[in-house]
N, C-alpha and C positions, 0 to 999 in steps of 0.2 A: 453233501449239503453244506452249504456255508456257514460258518457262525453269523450269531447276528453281531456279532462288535468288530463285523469285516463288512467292508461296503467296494464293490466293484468298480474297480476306477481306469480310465484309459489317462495313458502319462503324455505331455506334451513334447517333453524331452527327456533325456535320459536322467535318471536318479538313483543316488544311492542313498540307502538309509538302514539304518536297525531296526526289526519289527519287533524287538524286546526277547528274543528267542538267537537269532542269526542276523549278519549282514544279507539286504538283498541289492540286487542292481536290475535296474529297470530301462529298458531301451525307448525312445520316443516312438510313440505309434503302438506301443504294447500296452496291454491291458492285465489287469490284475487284480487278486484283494488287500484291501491294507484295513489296518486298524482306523474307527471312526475318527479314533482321537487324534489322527494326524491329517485326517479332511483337510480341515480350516486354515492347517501348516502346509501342506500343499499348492491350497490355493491361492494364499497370498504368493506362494514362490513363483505360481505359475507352472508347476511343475503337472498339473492334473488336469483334466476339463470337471468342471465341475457337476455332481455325479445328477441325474432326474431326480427333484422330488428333495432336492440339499439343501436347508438350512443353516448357514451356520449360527452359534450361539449368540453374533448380534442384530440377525435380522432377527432371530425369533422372540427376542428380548425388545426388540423395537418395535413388531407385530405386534405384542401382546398389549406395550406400553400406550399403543396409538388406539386398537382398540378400548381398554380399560381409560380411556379418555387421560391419561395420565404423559405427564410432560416428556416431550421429545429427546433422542440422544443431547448428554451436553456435549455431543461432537458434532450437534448440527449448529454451527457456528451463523447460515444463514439465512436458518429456518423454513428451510424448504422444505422439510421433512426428510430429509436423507443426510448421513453424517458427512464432516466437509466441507466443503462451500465454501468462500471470504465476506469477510465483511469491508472491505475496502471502500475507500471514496470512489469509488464510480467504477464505472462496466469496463469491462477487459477492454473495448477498443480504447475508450477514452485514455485509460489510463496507458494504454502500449503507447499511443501519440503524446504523451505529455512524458511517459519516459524517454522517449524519444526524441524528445525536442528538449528535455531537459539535457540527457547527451550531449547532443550537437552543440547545444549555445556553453555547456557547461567544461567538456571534455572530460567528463566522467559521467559514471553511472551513479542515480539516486538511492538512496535508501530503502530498503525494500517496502518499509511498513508505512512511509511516507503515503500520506491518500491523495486524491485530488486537490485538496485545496493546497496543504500542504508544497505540492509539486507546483502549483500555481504560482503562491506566495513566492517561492525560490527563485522561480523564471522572473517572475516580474522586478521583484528583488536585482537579479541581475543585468537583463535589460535597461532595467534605474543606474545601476552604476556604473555601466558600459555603453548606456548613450553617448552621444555624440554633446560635447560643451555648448551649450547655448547663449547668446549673448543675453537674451531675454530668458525670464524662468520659465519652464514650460506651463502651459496652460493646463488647470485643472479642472475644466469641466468635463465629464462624461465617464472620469474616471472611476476605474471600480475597486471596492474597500482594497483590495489587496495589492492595484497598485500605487494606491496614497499610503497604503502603510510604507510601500518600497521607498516612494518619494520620501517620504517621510524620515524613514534610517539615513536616507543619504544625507539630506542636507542637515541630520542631528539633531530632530526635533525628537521627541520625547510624547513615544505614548503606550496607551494601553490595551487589553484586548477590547476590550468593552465601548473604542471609543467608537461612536458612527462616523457614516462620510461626512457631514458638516461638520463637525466635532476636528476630522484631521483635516479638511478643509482650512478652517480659520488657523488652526497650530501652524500649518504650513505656510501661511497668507503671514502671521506676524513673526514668522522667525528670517520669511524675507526681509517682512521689513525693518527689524533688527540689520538686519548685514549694511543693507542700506540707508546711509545715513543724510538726510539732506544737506544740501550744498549750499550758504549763504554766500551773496552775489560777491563777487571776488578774495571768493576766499578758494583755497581748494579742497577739499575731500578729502578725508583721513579715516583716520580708526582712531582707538584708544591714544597709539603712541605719536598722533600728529601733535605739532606745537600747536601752542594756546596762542588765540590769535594777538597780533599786538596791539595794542593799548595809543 
């Protein structure tokens, strides 16, 4: 008759282990008893199939916790009720296409913890400074916050998270027209370091 602190286990692949007595060695496809206490050690190896009727000690601690109405593993990171999960900006396709496109335009790979907006912000960001020179400044209507904030780094204007699209709208609009300076009729165009006109 079996002990009860042995539970019957069929092994995936071959393993060796100490049962606290002797070395044993176990072949895949053989079945055997082992001590309970190395269940749960098994099964994360993979070394077992996991035995009718097995709990290990954090399903049944999450069992208990879900019934007793009482708060979920703190490894359920997504709240799905199961431990695991991400909490990242957006759903595995979106975000495999936006690593991906981050890639290509970038020629590296992004930051793992980066979310979607994040990976947004960075493409646009780069798009913005690897455009093509305009002779005219590009037009900003229809643009979305993250890429007026790009616009924004490039040409050196100054802002903050908090600002809305109108808000970098107009920052952008007067820091153009700083660069640009009007031209009084025969005179020519300068900056700071033109001479002063003659007298």
């Amino acid at each position: 008759m079996p002990d009860k602190d042995t539970i019957k286990v069929k092994f995936l692949r071959q393993k060796v282990y100490h049962d606290g007595t002797s070395m044993c060695v176990k072949k895949k496809g053989e079945s055997g008893e082992i001590d309970r206490r190395l269940v749960d050690t098994f099964l994360i190896e993979g070394a077992i199939e996991k035995p009718k009727g097995w709990k290990n000690k954090a399903e049944e601690t999450e069992a208990v916790a879900v019934a007793d109405g009482a708060p979920l593993s703190q490894l359920d990171h997504d709240s799905d009720g199961k431990p695991g999960g991400s909490t990242s900006g957006g759903s595995g396709d979106d975000m495999k296409a936006l690593r991906a496109e981050y890639a290509a335009k970038l020629g590296k790979n992004p930051f793992p913890a980066w979310d979607a907006d994040e990976l947004k912000r960075r493409i646009a960001q780069h798009d913005a400074q690897h455009a093509p020179k305009q002779t005219e400044p590009e037009s900003l209507d229809g643009k979305t916050i993250e890429e007026l904030r790009a616009i924004a780094e490039v040409e050196g204007v100054t802002v903050s998270e908090n600002d809305e699209v109108e808000h970098l709208v107009e920052l952008i609009i007067a820091k153009r027209a700083e660069s640009v300076e009007p031209v009084a009729d025969g005179q020519q165009g300068g900056g700071e370091d033109a001479a002063p006109p003659a007298a």
